[in-house]
C-alpha positions as CSV (number, residue, x, y, z in Angstrom):
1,X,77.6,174.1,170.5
2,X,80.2,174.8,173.0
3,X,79.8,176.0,176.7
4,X,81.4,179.6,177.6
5,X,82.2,180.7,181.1
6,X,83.7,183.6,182.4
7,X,85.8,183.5,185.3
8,X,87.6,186.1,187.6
9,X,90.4,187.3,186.4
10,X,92.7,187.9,189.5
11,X,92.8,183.9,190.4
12,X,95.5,182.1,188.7
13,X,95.3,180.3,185.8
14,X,94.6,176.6,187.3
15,X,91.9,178.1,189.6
16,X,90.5,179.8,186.9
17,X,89.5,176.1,185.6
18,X,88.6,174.8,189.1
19,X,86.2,177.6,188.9
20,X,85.3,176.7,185.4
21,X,84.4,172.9,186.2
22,X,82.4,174.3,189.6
23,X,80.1,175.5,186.6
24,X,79.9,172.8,184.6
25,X,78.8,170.7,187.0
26,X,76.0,172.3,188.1
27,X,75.0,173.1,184.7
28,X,75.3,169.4,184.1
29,X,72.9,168.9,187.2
30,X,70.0,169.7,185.7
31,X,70.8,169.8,182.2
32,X,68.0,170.6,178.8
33,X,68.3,168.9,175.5
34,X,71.1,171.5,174.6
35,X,73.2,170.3,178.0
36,X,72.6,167.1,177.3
37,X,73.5,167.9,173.4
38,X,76.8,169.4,174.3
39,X,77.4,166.6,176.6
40,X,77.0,163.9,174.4
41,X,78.6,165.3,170.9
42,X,80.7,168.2,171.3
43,X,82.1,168.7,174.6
44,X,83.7,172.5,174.2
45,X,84.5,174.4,176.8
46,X,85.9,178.4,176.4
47,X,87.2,179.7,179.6
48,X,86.9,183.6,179.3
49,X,88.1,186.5,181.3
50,X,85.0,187.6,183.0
51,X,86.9,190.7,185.2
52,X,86.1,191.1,189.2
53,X,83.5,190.1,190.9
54,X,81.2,193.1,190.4
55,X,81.9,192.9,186.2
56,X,81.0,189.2,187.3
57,X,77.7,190.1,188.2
58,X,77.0,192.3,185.7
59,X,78.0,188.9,183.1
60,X,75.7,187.0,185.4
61,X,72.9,190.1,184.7
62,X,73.5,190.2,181.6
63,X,73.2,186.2,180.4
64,X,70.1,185.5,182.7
65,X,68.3,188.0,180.5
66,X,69.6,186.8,177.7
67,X,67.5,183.4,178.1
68,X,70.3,181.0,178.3
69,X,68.3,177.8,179.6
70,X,71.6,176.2,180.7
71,X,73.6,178.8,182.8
72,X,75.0,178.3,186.0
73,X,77.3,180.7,188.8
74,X,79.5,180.2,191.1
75,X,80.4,181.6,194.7
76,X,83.3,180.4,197.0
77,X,82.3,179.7,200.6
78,X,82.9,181.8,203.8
79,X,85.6,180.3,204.9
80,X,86.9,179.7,201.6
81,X,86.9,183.2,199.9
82,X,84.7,185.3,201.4
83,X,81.9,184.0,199.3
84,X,83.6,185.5,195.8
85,X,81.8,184.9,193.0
86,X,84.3,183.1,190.8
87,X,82.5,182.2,187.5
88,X,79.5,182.6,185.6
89,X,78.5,180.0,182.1
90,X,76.1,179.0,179.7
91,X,75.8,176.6,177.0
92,X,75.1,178.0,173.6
93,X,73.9,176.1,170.7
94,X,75.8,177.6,167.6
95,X,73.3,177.7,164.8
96,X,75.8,179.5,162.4
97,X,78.7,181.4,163.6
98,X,77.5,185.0,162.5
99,X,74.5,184.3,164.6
100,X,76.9,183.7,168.0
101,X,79.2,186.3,167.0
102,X,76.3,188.9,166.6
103,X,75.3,188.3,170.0
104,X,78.5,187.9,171.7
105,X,79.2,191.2,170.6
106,X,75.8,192.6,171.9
107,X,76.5,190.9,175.0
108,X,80.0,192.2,175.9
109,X,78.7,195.9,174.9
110,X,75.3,195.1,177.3
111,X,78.4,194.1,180.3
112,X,80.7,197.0,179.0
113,X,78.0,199.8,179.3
114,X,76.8,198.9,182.5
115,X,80.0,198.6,183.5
């Protein structure tokens, strides 16, 4: 089980994982048996490329569909950045590692397409 989140790609490395932890929080806010899984025995966290803001949204789209129970975004404020949405996440339960990859890889074709 390990939670993914995609973040913009033109902040820097360290705000990448600001961004990152903005999501895991509020994930963790209201988390299911799966948040509270990965909270309790595993702990992963895979920081991802997710693009600009738009290719952001389309992530964001794309994951909400995808029936991910424990997904969260992220916008700055106005008088931070202009309200840019920074990061989008999820926690996955692995049941076997085909069955992620499988789905990944529909995923990131779903975002690519629509991109």
């Amino acid at each position: 089980m390990k939670c993914y989140v995609f973040v913009h790609s033109h902040l820097s490395s360290i705000q990448q994982g600001i961004q990152a932890a903005h999501v895991v929080a509020r994930i963790c806010r209201e988390p299911n048996q799966d948040a509270l899984d990965w909270m309790d025995s595993h702990e992963t966290l895979v920081i991802l490329e997710g693009g600009n803001s738009e290719e952001l949204s389309t992530w964001n789209d794309r994951i909400r569909k995808s029936g991910f129970y424990d997904y969260a975004t992220f916008r700055e404020d106005e008088e931070t950045i202009d309200k840019l949405f920074t990061a989008v996440g999820f926690i996955y339960p692995d049941f076997t590692k085909n069955f992620w990859q499988k789905n990944l890889m529909k995923l990131i074709e779903d975002v690519r397409l629509a991109s």
